[in-house]
ZAMARGU-4260 file (C-alpha; in steps of 0.2 Angstrom, whole numbers, plus 5000, padded with zeros to 4 digits):
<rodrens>
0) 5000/5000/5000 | 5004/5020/4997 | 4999/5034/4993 | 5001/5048/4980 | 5004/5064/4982
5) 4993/5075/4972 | 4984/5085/4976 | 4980/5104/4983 | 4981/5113/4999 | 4973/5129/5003
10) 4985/5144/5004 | 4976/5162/5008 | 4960/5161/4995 | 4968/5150/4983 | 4970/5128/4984
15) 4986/5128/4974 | 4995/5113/4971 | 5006/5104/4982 | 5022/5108/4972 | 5025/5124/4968
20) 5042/5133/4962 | 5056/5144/4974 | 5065/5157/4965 | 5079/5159/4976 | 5090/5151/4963
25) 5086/5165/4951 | 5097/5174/4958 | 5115/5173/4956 | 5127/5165/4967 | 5125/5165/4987
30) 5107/5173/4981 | 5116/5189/4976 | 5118/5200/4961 | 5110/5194/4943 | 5110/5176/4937
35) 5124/5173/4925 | 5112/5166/4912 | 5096/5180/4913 | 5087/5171/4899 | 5089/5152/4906
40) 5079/5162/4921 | 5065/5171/4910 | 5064/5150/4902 | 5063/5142/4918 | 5050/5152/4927
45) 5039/5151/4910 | 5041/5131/4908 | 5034/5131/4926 | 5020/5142/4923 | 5017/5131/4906
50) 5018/5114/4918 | 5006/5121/4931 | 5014/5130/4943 | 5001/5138/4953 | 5011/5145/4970
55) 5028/5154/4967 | 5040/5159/4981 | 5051/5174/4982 | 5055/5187/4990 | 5065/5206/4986
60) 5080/5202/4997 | 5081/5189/4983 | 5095/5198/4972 | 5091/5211/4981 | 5077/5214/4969
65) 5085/5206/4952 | 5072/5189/4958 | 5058/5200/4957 | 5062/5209/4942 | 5065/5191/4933
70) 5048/5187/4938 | 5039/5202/4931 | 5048/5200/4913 | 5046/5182/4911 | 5027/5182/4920
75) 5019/5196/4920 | 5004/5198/4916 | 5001/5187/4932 | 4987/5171/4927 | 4974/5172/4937
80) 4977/5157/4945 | 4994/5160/4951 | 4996/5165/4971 | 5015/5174/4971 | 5022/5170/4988
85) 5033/5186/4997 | 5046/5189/5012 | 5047/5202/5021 | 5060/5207/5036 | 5078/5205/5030
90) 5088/5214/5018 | 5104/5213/5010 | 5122/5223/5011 | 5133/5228/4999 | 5143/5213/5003
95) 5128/5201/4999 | 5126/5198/5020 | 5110/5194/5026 | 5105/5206/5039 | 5090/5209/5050
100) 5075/5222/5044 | 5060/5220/5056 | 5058/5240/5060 | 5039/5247/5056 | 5050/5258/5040
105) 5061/5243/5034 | 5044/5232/5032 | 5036/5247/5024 | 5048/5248/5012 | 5050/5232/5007
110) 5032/5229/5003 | 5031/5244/4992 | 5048/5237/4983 | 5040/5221/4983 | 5026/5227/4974
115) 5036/5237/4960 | 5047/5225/4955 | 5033/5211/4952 | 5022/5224/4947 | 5008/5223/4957
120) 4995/5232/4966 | 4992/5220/4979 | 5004/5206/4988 | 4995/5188/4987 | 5004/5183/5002
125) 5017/5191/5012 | 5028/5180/5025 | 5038/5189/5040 | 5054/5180/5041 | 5060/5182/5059
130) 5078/5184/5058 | 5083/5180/5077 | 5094/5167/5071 | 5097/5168/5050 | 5097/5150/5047
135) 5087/5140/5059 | 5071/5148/5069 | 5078/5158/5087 | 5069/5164/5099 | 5063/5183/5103
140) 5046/5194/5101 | 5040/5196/5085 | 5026/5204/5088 | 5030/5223/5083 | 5034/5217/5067
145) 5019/5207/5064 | 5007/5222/5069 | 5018/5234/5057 | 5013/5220/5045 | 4994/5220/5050
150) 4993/5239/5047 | 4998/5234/5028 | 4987/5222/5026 | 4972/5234/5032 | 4979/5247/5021
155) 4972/5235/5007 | 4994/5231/5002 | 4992/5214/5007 | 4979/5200/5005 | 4988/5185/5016
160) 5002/5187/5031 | 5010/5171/5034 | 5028/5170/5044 | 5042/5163/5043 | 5059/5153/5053
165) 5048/5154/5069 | 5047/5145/5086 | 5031/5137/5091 | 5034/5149/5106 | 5032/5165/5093
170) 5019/5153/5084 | 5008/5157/5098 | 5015/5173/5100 | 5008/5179/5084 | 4990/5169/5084
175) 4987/5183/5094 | 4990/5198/5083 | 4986/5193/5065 | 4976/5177/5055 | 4991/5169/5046
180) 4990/5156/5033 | 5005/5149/5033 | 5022/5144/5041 | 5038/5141/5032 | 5053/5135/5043
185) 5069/5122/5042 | 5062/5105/5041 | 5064/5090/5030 | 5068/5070/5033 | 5082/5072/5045
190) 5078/5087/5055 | 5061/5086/5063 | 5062/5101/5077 | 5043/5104/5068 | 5034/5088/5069
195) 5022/5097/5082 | 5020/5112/5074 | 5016/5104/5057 | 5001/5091/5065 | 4994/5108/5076
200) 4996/5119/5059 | 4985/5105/5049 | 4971/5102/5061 | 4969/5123/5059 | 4970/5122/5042
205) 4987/5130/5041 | 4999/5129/5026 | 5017/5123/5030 | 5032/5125/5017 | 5047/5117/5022
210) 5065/5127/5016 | 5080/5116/5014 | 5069/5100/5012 | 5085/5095/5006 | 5097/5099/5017
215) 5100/5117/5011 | 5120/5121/5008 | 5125/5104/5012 | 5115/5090/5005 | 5106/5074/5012
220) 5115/5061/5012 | 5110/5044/5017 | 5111/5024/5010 | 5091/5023/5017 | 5085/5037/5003
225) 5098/5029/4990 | 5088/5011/4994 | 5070/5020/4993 | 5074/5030/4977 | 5078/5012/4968
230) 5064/5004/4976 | 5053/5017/4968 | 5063/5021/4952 | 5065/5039/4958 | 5082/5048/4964
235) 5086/5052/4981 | 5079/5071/4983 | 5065/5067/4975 | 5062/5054/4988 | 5066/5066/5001
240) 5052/5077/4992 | 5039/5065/4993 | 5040/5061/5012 | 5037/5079/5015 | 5021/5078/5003
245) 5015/5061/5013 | 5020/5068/5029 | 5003/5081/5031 | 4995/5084/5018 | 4995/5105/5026
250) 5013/5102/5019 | 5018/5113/5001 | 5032/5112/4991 | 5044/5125/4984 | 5060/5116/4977
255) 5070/5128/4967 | 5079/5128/4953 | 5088/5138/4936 | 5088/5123/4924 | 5074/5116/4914
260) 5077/5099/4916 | 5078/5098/4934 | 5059/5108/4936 | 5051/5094/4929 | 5060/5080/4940
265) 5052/5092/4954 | 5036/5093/4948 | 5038/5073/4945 | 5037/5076/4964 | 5019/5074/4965
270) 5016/5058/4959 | 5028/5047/4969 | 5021/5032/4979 | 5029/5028/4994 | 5025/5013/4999
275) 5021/5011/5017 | 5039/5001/5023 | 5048/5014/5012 | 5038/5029/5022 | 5044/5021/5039
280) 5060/5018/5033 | 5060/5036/5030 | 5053/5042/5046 | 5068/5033/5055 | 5081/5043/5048
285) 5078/5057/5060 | 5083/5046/5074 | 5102/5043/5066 | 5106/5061/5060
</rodrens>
């Protein structure tokens, strides 16, 4: 027995589609400065879009703003289908560093240069990224920032908040202040600090999107995904893909990429079957990492 992982997930006023598409690798290297290959962008985002692709991530700090731009020449204008995903809260210095940007002014800012360089008049959905700790979620209020968010949202800017590299401490911190629709955090086979927080987010209705679901800068590596790719005629990160999708079904994807070839293997994604042993097999890994 196992199960397939089509399917779609409500994400503000939109159900989108499991898989969707990050543009973080748009941008050039270390996620800063223009890609070297501007056109294999502009192709990549468009062969998405032709595929399916309902729910595209990005964000401003993204380049700074280079992402964005890409989007809006190869994109726009926007399906109506199509539920572009933003964040908010960092930003970028001249050496490419990512710095914190959680002030009422910064958060202001960045919405409006969100909004110009995808050329919009309204933000589908816009995710605070707490920035406590850059990488993996710290602890620390985020509440000021999330009601400088809020007042955009009621000045008609933005239609969803979500938040982003958050404790379930700041979780709960923020159910207080503003309706969100999603959370997007670390988490894929191996590290599981979230397992909670997912199965509390679904019974609510709440989107999740994993970041580094495959490890981030370095890689998963493990015989047990080498064995279950065979098993299922898939490769290893596509395995480590579908656990996430049969993990919850609250669970959406956004696997980047700037090559053709390796969107489709993505998007292939969907339509895994793990087979129950293999699932298991999977959810064990955690406990040897």
């Amino acid at each position: 027995m196992g199960i397939e992982n089509t399917g779609y997930y409500q994400l503000g006023e939109r159900k989108v589609k499991r898989v969707g598409y990050g543009a973080m690798q748009l941008a050039g290297p270390g996620v800063f400065g223009p890609p070297k290959d501007r056109n294999a962008a502009i192709a990549v985002l468009r062969a998405a879009i032709e595929a399916g692709v309902d729910h595209i991530d990005t964000s401003d700090f993204y380049g700074p703003h280079v992402t964005n731009q890409i989007i809006r020449e190869a994109l726009h204008p926007y399906t109506d289908d199509l539920t572009i995903v933003t964040k908010i809260g960092a930003r970028r210095d001249d050496k490419g560093d990512w710095l914190p940007a959680p002030s009422k002014a910064e958060l202001t800012q960045a919405v409006h240069d969100n909004l110009r360089n995808l050329g919009l008049d309204v933000l589908d959905v816009v995710n605070f990224r707490s920035m406590h700790n850059v990488v993996g979620a710290g602890e620390g209020s985020i509440a000021e920032s999330l009601e400088a968010v809020a007042e955009l949202q009621q000045q008609g800017l933005i239609r969803h908040i979500g938040i982003s590299n958050v404790t379930a401490t700041q979780v709960a911190e923020a159910r207080s202040i503003v309706k969100f629709v999603c959370v997007q955090n670390l988490y894929n086979v191996v590290t599981r600090t979230d397992d909670a927080m997912i199965d509390e987010l679904a019974n609510d209705g709440i989107a999740f999107v994993p970041f580094f679901p495959l490890g981030g800068w370095t890689p998963l590596q493990s015989s047990v995904l080498s064995d279950v790719a065979e098993e299922v005629e898939a490769t290893p990160m596509q395995v480590a893909q579908a656990w996430l999708l049969r993990r919850s079904p609250n669970v959406l994807l956004i696997p980047g990429t700037s090559q053709v070839k390796h969107l489709h293997q993505n998007l292939e994604v969907a339509h895994i079957v793990l087979p129950d042993t293999a699932f298991e097999k999977l959810n064990a890994l955690a406990d040897s990492f």
